[in-house]
N, C-alpha and C positions, 0 to 999 in steps of 0.2 A: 564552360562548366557543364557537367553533366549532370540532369535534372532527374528526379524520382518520378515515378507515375503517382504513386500515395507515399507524400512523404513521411507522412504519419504512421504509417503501418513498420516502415525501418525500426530496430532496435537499437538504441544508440550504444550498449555494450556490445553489442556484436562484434567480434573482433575483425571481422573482415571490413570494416567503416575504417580508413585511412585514421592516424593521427589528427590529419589539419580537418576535414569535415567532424571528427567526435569533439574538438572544443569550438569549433563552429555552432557545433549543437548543443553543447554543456551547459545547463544554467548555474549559473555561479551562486543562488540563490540557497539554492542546497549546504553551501560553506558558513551562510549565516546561521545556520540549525545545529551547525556541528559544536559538538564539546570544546569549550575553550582547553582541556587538559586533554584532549583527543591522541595528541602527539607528544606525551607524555609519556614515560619509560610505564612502561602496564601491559597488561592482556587489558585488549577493548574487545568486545564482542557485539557485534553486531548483527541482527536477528529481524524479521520481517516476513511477510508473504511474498510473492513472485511479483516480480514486478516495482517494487519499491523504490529499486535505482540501487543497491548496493554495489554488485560489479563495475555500474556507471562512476558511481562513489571511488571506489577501488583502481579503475582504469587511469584516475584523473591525475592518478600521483606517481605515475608509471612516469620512467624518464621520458621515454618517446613523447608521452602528452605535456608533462613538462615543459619539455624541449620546445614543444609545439606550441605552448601558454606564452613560451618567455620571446622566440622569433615570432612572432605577432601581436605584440606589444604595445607597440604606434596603433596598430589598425584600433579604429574608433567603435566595431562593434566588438571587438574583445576587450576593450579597456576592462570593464566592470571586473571580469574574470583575471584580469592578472593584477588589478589593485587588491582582489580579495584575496590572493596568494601570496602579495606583496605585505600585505599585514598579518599573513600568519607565519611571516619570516620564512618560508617554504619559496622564495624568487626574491631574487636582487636587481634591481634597476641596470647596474654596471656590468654583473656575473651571468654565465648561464648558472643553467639549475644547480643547485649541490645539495638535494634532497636526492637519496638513493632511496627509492620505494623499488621494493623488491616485492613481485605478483608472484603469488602460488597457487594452482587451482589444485583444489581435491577430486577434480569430476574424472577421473582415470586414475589405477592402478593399485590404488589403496586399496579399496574392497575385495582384489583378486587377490589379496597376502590371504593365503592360508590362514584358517579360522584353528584349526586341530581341536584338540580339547581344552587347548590352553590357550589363550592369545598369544599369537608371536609377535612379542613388544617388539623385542630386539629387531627384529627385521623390518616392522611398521617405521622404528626408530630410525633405522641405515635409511631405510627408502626416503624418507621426509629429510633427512640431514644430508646426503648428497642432493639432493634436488635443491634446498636452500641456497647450496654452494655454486650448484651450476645455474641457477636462475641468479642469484646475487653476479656472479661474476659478467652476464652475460648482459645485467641490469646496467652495470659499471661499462660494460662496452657502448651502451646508449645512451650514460651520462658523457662519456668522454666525446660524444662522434666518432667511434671506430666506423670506417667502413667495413670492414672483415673480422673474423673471429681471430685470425692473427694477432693484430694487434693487440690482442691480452698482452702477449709477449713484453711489449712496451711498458707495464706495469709491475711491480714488485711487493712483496706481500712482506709484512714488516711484525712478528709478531711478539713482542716484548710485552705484550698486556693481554697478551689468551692464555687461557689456563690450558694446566696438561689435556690432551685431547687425547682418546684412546682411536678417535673411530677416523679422523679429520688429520692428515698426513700433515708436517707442518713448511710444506714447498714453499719455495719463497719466489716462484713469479707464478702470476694468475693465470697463464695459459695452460703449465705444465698441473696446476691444480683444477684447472677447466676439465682436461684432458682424464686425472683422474676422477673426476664426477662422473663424466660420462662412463668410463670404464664402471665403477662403482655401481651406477644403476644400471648397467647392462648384467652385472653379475648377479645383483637381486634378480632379476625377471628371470635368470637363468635357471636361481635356486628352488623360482617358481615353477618354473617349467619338469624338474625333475624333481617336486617336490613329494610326492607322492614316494619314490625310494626314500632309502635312509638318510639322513641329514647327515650334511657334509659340515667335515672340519671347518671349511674353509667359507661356511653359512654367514653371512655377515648380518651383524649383530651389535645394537650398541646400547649400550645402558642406560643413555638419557638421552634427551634432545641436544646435541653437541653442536649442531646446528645454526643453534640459537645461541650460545654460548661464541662459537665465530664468529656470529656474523656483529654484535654487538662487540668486539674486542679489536676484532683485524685491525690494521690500516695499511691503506692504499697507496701507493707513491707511485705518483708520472711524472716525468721531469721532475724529479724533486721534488717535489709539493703533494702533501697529502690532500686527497680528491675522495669525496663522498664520506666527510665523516660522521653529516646527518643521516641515521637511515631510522625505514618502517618497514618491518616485513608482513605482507600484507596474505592471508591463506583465506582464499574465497572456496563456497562450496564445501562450506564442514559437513553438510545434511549427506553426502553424500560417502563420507566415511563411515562406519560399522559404528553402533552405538559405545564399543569398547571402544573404540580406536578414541572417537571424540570425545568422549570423559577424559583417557588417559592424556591425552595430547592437552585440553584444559588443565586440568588437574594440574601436569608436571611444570604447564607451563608457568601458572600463576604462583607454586612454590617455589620457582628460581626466579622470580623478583624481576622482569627484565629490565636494564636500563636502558631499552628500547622500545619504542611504540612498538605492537604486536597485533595486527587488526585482526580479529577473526570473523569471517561472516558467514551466517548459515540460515534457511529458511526454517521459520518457528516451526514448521513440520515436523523437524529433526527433535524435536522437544517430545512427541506422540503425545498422550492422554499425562504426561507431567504440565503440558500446557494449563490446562485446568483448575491445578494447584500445585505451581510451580512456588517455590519457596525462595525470597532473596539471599543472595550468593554472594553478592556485592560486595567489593569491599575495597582495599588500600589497591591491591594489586592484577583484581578484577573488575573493571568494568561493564556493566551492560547496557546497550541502548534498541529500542526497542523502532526503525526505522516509521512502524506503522501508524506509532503515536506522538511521534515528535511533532506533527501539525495539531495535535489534539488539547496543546497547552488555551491560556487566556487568547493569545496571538494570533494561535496556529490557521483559523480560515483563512485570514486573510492575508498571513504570509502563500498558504499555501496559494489562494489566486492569484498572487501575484506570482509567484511559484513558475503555476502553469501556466500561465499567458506568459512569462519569458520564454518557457521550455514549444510552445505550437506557436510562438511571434519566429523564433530560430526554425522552426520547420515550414513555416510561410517560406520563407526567402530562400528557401530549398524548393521553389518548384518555380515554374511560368505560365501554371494555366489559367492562374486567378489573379485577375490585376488586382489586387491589395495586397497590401504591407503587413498588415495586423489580420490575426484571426479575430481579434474580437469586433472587428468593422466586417466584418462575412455576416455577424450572427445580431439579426435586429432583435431588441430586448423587449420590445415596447409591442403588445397586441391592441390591435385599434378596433371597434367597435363593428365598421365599415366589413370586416375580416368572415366575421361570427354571427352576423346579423338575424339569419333567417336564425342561427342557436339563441340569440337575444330574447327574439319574440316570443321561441317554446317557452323559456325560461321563465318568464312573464306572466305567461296566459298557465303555465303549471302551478305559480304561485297565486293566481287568483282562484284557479280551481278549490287548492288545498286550503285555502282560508277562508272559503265560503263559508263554511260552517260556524267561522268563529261572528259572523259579521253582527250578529244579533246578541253578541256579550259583550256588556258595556266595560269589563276592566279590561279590552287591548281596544277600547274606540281610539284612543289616541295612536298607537302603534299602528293601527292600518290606517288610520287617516293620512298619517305621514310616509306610508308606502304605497297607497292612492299616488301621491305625487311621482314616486317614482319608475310608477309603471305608466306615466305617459312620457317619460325617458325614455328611448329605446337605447340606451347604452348601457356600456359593461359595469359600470359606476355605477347604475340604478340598477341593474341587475346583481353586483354584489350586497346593495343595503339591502335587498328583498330576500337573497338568502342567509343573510345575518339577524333580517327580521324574523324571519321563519324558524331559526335552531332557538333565536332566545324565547319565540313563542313556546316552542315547544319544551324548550327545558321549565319556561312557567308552569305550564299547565303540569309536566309530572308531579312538580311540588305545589299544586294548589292547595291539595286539601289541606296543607299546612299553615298557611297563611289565609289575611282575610283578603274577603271576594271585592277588593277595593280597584278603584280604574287607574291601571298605570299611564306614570307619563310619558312625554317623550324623554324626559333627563331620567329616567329611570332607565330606559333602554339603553341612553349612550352609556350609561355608569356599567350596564353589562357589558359590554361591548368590551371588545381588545382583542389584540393583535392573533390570539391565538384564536379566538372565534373567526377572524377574515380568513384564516387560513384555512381553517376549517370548510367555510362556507366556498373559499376558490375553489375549493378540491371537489366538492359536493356539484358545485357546475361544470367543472371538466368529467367529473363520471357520469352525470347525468345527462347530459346537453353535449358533449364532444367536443369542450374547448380547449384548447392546448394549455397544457398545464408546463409540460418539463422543456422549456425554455428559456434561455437567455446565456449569459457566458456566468454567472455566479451558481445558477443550479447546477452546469455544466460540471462546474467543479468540485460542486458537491457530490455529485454523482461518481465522480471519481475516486470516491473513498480513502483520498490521499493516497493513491495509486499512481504512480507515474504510467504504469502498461494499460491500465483500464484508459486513465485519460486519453493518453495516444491512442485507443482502440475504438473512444468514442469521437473523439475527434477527427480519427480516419471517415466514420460511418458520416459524418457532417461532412467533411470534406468533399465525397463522393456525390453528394448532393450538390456543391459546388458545382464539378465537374461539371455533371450533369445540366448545370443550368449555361455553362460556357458550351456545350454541346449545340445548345438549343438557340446560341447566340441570346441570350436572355441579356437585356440592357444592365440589368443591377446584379452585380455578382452577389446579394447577399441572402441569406437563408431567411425566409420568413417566420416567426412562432410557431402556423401551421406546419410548415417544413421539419422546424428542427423538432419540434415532438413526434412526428412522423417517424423520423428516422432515429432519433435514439431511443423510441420504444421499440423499434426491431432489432438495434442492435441490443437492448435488456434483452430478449426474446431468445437472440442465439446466444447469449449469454448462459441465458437459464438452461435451455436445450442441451448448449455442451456438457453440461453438469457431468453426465453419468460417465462422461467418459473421461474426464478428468480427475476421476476419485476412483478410490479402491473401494470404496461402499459405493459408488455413485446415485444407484437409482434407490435405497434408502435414504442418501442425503438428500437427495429430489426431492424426494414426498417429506421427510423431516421439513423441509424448508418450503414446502408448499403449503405445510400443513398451517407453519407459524405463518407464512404468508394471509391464508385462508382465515385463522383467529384474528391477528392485525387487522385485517380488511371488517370482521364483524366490529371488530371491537371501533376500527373507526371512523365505518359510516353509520353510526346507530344513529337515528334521524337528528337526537338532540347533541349530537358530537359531545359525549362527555368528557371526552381524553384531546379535544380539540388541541393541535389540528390532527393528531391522532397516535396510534401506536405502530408502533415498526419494531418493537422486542420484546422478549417476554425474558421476564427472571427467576433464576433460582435462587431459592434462600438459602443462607449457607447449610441448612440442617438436609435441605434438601441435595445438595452438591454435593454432602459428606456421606449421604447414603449412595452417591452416583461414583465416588473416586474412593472407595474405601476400600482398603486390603483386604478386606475380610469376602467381599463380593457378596453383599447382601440381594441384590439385585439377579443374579443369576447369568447367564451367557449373553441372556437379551443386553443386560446393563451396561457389560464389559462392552457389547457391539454400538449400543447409544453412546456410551464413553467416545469411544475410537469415533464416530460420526461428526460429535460434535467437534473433537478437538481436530480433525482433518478440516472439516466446515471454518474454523477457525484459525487454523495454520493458512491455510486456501483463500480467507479474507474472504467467507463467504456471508460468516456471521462475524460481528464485532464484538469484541467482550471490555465490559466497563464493569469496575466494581461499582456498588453501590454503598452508601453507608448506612449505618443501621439507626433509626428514628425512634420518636417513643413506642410508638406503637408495633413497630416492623424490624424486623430482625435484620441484618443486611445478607447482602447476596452478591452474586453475580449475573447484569444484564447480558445476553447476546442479541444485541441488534441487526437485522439482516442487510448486508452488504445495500448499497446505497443504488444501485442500478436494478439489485433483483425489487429493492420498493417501486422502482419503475416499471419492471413486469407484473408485480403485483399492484399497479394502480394506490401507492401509499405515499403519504409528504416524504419530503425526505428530511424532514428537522429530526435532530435527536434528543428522543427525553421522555418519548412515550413510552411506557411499559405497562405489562401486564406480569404479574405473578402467575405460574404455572409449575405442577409438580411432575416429578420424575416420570412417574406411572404415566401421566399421559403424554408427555415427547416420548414415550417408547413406544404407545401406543402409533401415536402419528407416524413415527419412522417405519411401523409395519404396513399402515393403514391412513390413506392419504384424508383427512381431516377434508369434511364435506359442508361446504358453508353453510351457514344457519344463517346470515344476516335476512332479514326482512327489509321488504322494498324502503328505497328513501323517501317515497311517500308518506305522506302523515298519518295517511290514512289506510 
């Protein structure tokens, strides 16, 4: 077997990756998130940022991978994956496959149909409705095992339940209708190529999607026996068709009712500045599912961890240089005190510094009496209660004058105490002291943004550090705390870096997102962490987004350009968007969270829930003008 150098950096759609290595690689996990009504006669549409897995999605129901599911069956690490196919009735114990999923890519030839002044439906129409036919037929050559395109011949087309067809010849064996496919879109490209003279009589042209209309009616006979009568036509790459072309192709498609599953997949891109205040569409015959939130439910973390530890445990077993089985035995979770030492002592001797002051106020004598104690700990344990001692000191004192000058006790401090204060306080000695904060396989994953491409791109950068330690003959192949923060703050780093050349605003989205970065970071290292464990987004109120997306362009050219910034930033999964609901006091809006790795380049938690409210005027200011820290030292003083 031949082995990857980083198995992690492979794309597992890529279609150059064999059938048997893509369900090798496939996690079956992905099938439990899917719509129970998915393969359901509907347009489903399917929407995300880069990287999500939808092609991955899409390739799984191809015959070849089928095929590939159902001949490896026995084997003990594909069970999971063909019990989960086995229960959506899509594979039979006894049968090969009889799910004909039919693949269509949008990523060529659509966009070169002549725009004119008019959209040329008819022609967009011909192009997609013979390709349906010669991808369908060619589908049916890989359900059946043809070795050769010949054997279409072997097949006979039976057509007593398709309606009149103007554009779709009604040939009765699938070779001689292969043949005119091909003829067919050869003659489109032709009409292209001279499309510039006058249009010919003979311009092919068809009035609906007739395409679709065959492919749900046909039937098939081989030897006798009708073969493929489940199908799913599956058209990946909508973003890459003309904003006409993908309306109308929606549009006609969800008014002819299919009774065939009809997947359509397109990156939220394709959506432009309607992302923002996109309006539900939804309905009997249109489905939408949104790939980037489907881990965002009650469940969602920790299906998703388990998610990705299936998806890099299958990319372990794709290499030889790391004697382990599992990635998450590479990555030690646990920072031991032994690690960080000489940072223990600063941490200590800083907190004695900073509380000098208070030593002679009798309402925290109890509070430091019991932090006395833990500063003859030289551990991470006593140096966390010290900076939980320290934020609740300090958020006392802002509200003293309000209350009386009485001596707290120690159950008054535990009573402040909680979970979002430790967080707080861990983050405050990783910025402070250099202790590794973005560590273990659960933040790993978090960082990942429920991104299958990010995952694998961090888990490459982990990996390498592997490598590296098999290099050096190192006895324990696994990553230490220090290691793995090392290395996945440089991979946020070329993260961040690539930004401008990934975007069509790019080096405005830069500073847009440095600038929120930059606010986040004030807002949450302010000494007494008031937004503990801190902010990582800032929102718009709705009054303020209606002045950002409104027809009227109250905003000016600037507005239209922050428009276009955000919703790319957001197409891009650069920022997250969550609505928010509206309180007594607070109107609702829309949060943008920043992508869960750039909080790693900006030194920020990565929980979500922190926001700040900000208005229009000044994200447009930041998008001009990179927003220049104000926070003040985390000093107390």
């Amino acid at each position: 077997m031949a082995y990857n150098v980083n198995p992690f950096l492979e794309r597992m759609s890529e279609r150059t990756t064999s059938d048997m290595e893509f369900v090798r690689l496939f996690s079956p996990k992905i099938l439990e998130k899917l719509a129970e009504d998915a393969f359901d006669g509907a347009v489903h549409v399917f929407r995300s940022a880069p990287g999500a897995g939808k092609t991955t999605l899409l390739r799984a129901f191809t015959p070849p991978a089928l095929r590939a599911f159902w001949n490896s069956r026995n084997r003990p690490e594909l069970s999971e994956s063909f019990q989960k196919l086995l229960n959506r009735g899509l594979l039979t114990e006894g049968d090969s496959p009889q799910l004909l999923g039919v693949y269509l890519s949008c990523a060529s030839g659509y966009a070169d149909l002549p725009s004119s002044e008019g959209l040329k439906e008819g022609l967009f129409r011909a192009l997609l409705d013979c390709r349906i036919v010669l991808r369908t037929l060619r589908s049916l050559g890989a359900l059946l095992a043809f070795s050769s395109p010949e054997q279409l011949a072997e097949v006979s087309l039976k057509h007593s339940g398709v309606p009149d067809l103007q554009g779709i010849p009604a040939l009765e064996n699938a070779l001689d209708l292969a043949n005119w496919a091909e003829d067919h879109e050869q003659s489109v490209y032709a009409q292209i190529d001279t499309f510039i003279s006058s249009e010919s009589a003979s311009l092919p042209a068809h009035v609906r999607f007739e395409g679709v209309l065959w492919l749900q009616t046909i039937q098939f006979i081989h030897q006798g026996r009708t073969v493929g009568s489940k199908r799913l036509l599956m058209v990946d790459d909508m973003h890459k068709l003309r904003r006409k072309q993908r309306t109308l192709l929606i549009d006609e498609l969800a008014v002819m009712r299919p009774s065939i599953a009809i997947w359509l997949a397109e990156r939220t891109v394709s959506l432009g500045t309607e992302l923002l205040s996109q309006g539900v569409r939804e309905g009997r015959d249109l489905r939408e599912y949104n790939l980037d939130k489907i881990w965002s439910d009650a469940k969602g973390t920790s299906q998703f961890v388990s998610y990705a530890q299936n998806i890099l445990d299958r990319r372990m077993k794709n290499q030889d240089v790391v004697p382990v089985g599992s990635f998450t035995q590479c990555l030690r979770d646990e920072l031991v005190s032994s690690e960080v030492r000489s940072q223990v002592a600063e941490g200590i001797q800083r907190f004695r510094n900073e509380v000098e002051r208070h030593q002679s106020n009798q309402r925290y004598t109890q509070w430091l009496a019991r932090a006395d104690q833990y500063t003859v700990d030289q551990s991470l344990e006593s140096l966390l209660e010290l900076y939980v001692t320290r934020i609740l000191l300090l958020r006392d004192e802002s509200k003293r004058q309000l209350s009386l000058d009485l001596t707290l006790t120690e159950q008054e401090l535990e009573d402040r105490d909680s979970s979002q204060v430790r967080g707080a306080a861990e983050l405050f000695m990783s910025e402070e002291l250099g202790i590794p904060y973005y560590f273990g396989f659960d933040r790993l994953c978090v960082m990942a943004t429920n991104n299958v491409e990010e995952l694998l791109s961090l888990a490459a950068a982990l990996y390498v550090g592997l490598q590296s330690k098999q290099v050096l003959r190192n006895a324990e192949p696994v990553l230490s705390p220090v290691e793995q923060d090392r290395l996945l703050r440089e991979a946020a780093h070329r993260k961040h870096n690539f930004i401008p050349k990934a975007h069509t605003e790019g080096t405005r989205a830069q500073r847009l997102l440095d600038s929120i970065g930059t606010f986040c970071r004030d807002q949450t290292y302010a000494p007494n962490a008031p937004y503990a464990p801190g902010v990582t987004g800032v929102r718009l109120s709705r009054n303020e987004l209606a002045k950002l997306t409104s027809p009227a362009n109250p905003l000016g050219p600037a507005g239209m350009t922050l428009q276009k910034v955000i919703a790319e930033c957001v197409a891009e999964n650069l920022l997250l968007q969550r609505e928010s609901q509206a309180t007594g006091s607070r109107d609702s809006g829309t949060v943008f969270y920043l992508n869960r790795s750039l909080c790693v380049h900006y030194g920020l938690p990565l929980q979500m829930g922190g926001w700040r409210d900000v208005s229009v005027g000044e994200l447009m200011k930041w998008m001009e003008r990179r927003l220049t820290p104000g926070r003040k030292g985390l000093e107390m003083n």
